[in-house]
C-alpha positions in Angstrom: 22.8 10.9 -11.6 26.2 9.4 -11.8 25.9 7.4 -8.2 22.2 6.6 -9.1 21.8 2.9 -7.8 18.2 1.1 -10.0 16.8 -1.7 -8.3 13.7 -3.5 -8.5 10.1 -3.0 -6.6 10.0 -6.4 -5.5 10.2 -8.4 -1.9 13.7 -9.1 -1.8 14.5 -5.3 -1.9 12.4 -4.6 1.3 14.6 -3.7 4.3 11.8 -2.2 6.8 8.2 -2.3 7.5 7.8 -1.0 10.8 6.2 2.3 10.1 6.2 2.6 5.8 7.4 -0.1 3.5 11.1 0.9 2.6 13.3 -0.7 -0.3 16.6 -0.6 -0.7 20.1 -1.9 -2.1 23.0 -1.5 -0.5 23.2 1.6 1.4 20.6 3.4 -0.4 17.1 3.7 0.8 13.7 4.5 -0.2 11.1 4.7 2.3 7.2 5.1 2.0 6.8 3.5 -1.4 3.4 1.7 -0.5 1.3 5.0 -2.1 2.6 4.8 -5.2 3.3 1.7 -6.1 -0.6 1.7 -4.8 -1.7 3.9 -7.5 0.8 2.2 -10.0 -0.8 -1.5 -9.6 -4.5 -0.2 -8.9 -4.4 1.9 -12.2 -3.1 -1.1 -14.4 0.6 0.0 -14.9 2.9 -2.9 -14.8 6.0 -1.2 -15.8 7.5 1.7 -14.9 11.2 3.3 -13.9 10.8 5.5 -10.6 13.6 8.1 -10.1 14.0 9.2 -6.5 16.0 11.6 -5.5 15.6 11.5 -1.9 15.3 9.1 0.9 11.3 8.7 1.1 8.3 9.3 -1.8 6.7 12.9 -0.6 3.6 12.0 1.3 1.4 14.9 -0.7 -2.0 14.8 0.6 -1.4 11.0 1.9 -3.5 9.4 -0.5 -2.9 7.7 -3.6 -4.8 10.3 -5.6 -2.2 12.6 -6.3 -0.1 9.5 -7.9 -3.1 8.8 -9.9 -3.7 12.3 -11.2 -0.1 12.5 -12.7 -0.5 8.7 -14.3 -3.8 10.5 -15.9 -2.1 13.0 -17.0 0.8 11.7 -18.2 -1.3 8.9 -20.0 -0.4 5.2 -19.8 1.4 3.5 -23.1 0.6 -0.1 -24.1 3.5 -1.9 -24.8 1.4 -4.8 -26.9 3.2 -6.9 -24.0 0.5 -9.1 -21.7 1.0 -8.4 -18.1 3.2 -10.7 -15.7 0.2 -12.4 -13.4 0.6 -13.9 -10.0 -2.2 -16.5 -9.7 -2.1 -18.8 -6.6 -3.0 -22.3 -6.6 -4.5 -23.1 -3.5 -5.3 -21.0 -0.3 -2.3 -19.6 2.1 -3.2 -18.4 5.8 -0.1 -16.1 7.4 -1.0 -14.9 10.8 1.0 -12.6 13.4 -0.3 -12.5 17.0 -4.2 -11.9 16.2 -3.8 -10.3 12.8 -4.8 -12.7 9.7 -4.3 -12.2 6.4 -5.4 -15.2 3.6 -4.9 -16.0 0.3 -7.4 -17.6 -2.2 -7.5 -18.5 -6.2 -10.0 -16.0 -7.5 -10.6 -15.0 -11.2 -9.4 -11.5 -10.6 -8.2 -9.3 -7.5 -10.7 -8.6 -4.8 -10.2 -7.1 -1.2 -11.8 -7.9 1.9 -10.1 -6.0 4.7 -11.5 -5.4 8.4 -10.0 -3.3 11.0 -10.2 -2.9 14.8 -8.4 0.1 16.1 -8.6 1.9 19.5 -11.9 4.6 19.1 -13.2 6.2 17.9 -12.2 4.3 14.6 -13.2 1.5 16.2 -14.1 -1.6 13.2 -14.5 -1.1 9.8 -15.4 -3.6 6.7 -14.3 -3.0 3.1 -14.6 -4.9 0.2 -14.1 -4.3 -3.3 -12.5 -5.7 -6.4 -9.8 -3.8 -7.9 -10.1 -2.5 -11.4 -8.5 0.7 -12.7 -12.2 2.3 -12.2 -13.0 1.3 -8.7 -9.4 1.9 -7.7 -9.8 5.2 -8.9 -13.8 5.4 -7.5 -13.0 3.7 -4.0 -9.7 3.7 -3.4 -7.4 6.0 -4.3 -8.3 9.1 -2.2 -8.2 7.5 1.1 -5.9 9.0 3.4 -3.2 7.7 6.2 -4.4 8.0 9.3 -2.9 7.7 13.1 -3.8 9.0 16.8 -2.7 12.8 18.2 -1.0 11.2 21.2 1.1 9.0 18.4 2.0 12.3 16.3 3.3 14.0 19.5 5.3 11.3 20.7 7.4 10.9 17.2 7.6 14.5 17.1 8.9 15.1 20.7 11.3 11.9 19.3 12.7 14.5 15.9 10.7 11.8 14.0 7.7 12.5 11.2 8.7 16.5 11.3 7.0 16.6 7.6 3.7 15.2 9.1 0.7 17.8 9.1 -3.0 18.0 8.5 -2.4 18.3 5.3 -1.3 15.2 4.5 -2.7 12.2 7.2 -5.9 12.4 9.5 -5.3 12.9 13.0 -7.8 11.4 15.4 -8.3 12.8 18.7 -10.1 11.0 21.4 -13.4 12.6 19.9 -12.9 12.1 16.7 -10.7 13.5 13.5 -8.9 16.6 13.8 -10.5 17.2 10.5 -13.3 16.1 8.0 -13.0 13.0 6.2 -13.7 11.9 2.9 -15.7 9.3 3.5 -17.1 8.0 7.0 -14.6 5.0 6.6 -11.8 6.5 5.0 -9.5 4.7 8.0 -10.1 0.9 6.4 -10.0 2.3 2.7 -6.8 3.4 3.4 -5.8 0.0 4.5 -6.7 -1.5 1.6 -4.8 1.4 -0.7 -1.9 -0.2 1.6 -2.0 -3.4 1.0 -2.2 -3.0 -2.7 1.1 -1.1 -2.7 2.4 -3.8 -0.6 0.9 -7.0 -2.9 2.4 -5.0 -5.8 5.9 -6.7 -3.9 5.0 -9.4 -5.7 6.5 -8.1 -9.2 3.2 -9.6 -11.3 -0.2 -8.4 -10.9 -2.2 -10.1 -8.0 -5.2 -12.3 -9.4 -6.4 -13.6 -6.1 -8.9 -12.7 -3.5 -7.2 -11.7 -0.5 -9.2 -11.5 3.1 -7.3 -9.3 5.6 -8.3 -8.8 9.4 -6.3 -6.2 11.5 -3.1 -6.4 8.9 -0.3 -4.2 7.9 3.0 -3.6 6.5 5.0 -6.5 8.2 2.4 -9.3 7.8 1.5 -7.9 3.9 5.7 -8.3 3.2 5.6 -11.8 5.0 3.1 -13.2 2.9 4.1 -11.4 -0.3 7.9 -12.8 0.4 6.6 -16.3 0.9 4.5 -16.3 -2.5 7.4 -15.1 -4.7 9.5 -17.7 -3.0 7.6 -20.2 -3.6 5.4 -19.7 -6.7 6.5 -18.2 -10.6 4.1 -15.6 -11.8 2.5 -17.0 -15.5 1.5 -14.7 -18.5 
């Protein structure tokens, strides 16, 4: 495309995290990356050129999964290049109202997120450390998730008109509108979010990272703060 505009996947591109973690340059935007750059960074793929044509990544199913199906298929090449690797030094603590998110050295990349949402999610626990098999085992096929009186109001606002069953679980005051894939799919999917948001970072995330009732704005103010700060080592 002649007015195609390439810019990197990294913190200083991010623009918005209120609902979906959107990048962009200029007046070009590209919102709801977090799911495949998810599936990207939990599979092992540390480069890759993304063309969009389009303001937002489709949603598909809501998971990661269909991302990682067409990296399977497609295969993976090794460039015989070691991996850029973001390993910190010494813990960091970033906090917004009650939500916590910390940052320790650890000798690979391990998740340890909690969650406390209105019921009947209620609190969850997960924790796992990420390789390309227990992304794909644990991770991957977790989808988004939010409340029916949420989904009516944006659509009675024109917004999230693409939204369906098909592609987030909608909980009513009982329970989900329909089945899950795993009891605690809700926290699983939190963690498929934050690696999408870590992989901000633009080197592979070798640290344990302990999450209580995070999201999108407090993953980007941490990530921002570490690449300012800190120069990802081979």
């Amino acid at each position: 495309m002649n007015d195609a505009v390439e810019f990197a996947a990294r913190a200083d591109a991010v623009v918005d995290t209120r609902r979906a973690t959107v990048l962009g340059a200029g007046e070009h935007r590209v919102s709801t990356v977090e799911h495949l750059l998810s599936a990207l960074s939990g599979t092992g793929i540390t480069n890759a050129l993304i063309a969009v044509d389009g303001p937002e990544i489709p949603a598909l199913d809501g998971s990661a999964a269909p991302f990682v199906d067409a990296i399977d298929a497609a295969g993976i090449d090794d460039q015989g290049v070691p991996r850029a690797v973001f390993a910190p030094d010494r813990p960091s603590v970033f906090r917004d109202g009650d939500k916590l998110l910390v940052v320790l050295p650890a000798p690979a990349l391990r998740v340890r997120m909690t969650v406390d949402f209105a019921a009947p999610v209620g609190v969850q626990y997960a924790d796992v450390t990420i390789t390309p098999a227990t992304y794909r085992a644990e991770v991957a096929r977790n989808r988004t998730f939010g409340y029916r009186h949420e989904v009516e109001a944006l659509l009675a606002s024109g917004l999230a008109m693409g939204g369906t069953l098909d592609n987030a679980i909608v909980f009513d005051t009982d329970g989900p509108l329909q089945p899950l894939r795993r009891p605690d799919e809700p926290v699983w999917h939190k963690v498929l979010d934050l690696i999408g948001d870590f992989a901000l970072l633009g080197a592979y995330p070798q640290c344990e990272i302990i999450a209580f009732k995070s999201g999108h704005t407090l993953h980007y103010d941490a990530v921002r703060e570490l690449s300012a700060r800190a120069v990802p080592v081979s």
